[in-house]
C-alpha positions in Angstrom: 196.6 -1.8 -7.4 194.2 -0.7 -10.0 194.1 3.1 -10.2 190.4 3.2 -11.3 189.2 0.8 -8.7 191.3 1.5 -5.5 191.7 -2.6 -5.8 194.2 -4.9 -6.1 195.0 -6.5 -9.8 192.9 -9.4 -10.1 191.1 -11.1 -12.5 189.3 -13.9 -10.0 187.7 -10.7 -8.0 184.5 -10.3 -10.7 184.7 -6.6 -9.3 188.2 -5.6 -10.7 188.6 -4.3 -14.3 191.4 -6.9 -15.1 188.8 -9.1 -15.6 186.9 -7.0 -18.2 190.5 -6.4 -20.1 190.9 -10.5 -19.9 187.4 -10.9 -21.4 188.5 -8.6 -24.3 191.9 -10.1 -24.9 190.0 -13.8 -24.8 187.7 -12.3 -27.6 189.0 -14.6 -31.0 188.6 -11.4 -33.0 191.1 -9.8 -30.9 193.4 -12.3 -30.9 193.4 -12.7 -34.6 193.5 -8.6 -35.5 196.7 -8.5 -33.2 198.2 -11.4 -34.4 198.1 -10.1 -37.9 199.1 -6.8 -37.1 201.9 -8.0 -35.5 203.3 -8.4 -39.2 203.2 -4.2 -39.7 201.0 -1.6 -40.6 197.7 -2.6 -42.5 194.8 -1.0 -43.6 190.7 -2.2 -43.2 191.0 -3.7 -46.2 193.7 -5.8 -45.8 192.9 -6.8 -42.3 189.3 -8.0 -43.8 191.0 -9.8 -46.3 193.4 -11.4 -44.0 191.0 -12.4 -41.1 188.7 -14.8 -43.1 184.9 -15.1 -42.1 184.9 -11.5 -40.0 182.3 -9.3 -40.4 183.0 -5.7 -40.9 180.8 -4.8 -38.1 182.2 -7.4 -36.0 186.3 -5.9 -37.3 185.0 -2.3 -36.8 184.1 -3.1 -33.3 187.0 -4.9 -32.5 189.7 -2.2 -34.2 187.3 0.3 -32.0 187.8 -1.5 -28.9 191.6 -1.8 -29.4 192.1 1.5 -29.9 190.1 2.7 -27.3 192.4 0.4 -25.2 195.7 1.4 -26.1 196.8 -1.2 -28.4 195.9 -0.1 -32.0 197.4 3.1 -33.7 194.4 4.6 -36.3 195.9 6.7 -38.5 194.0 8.5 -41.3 195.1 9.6 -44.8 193.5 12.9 -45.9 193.3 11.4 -49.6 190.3 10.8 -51.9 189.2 8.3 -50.8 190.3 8.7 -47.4 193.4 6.4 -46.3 193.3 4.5 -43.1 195.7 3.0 -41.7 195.9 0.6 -38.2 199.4 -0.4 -36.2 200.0 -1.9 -33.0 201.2 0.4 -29.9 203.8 -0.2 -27.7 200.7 -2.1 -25.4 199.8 -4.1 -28.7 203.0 -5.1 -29.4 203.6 -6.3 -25.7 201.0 -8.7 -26.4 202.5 -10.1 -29.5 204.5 -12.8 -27.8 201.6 -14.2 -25.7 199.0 -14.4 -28.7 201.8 -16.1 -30.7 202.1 -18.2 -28.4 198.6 -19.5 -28.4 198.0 -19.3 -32.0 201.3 -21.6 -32.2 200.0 -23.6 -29.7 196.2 -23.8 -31.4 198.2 -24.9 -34.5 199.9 -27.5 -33.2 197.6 -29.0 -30.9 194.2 -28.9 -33.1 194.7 -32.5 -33.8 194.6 -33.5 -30.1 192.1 -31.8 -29.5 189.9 -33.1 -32.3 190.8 -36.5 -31.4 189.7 -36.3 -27.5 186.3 -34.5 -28.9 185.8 -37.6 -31.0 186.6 -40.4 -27.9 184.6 -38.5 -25.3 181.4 -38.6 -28.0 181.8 -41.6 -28.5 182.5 -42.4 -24.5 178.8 -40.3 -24.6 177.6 -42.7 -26.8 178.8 -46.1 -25.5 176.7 -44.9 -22.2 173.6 -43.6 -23.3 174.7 -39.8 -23.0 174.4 -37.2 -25.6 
């Protein structure tokens, strides 16, 4: 049961929030800012540096979103300039294993992938489709 919704968890009822949290854990900005937080604390900087081809607006968003959720730790440094810091939660790091898992799998299985793509265009191809 969903406490906000007075429903039961599930993300095939377009209603319940579960499916909201699985759109935001499908996002490939969250998948990547958790994955490399999984290695310890890190600051914006780092995390920019780390996560090639995101935009600070699109990694401010996303560190915003996670924290809002429960699963980043924003910590800030009362230095000149100011320090800030991000960590994973407790929640975060619950969802270590799982985004491991498919970044592993994503790794390993990009060839395959590539390969099909290229048979079914040329399938397309062969039979007038494009």
């Amino acid at each position: 049961m969903v406490d906000s919704s007075r429903l039961p968890a599930d993300v095939y009822s377009a209603r319940c929030p579960t499916r909201q949290m699985l759109d935001r854990l499908a996002n490939k900005w969250t998948v990547l800012v958790v994955d490399a937080l999984a290695t310890g604390t890190m600051r914006y900087s780092e995390l920019h540096r780390r996560i090639e081809g995101v935009s600070q607006k699109m990694l401010t968003q996303t560190l915003r979103e996670l924290e809002t959720d429960g699963f980043v730790k924003r910590t800030v440094t009362p230095t000149t300039p100011p320090r800030v810091d991000y960590e994973l939660t407790d929640l975060g790091i619950s969802l270590q294993a799982p985004i491991s898992a498919i970044r592993t799998w994503t790794e390993e299985h990009i060839n395959d992938v590539e390969r099909a793509r290229v048979r079914v265009a040329e399938d397309r191809t062969t039979i007038g489709l494009r």
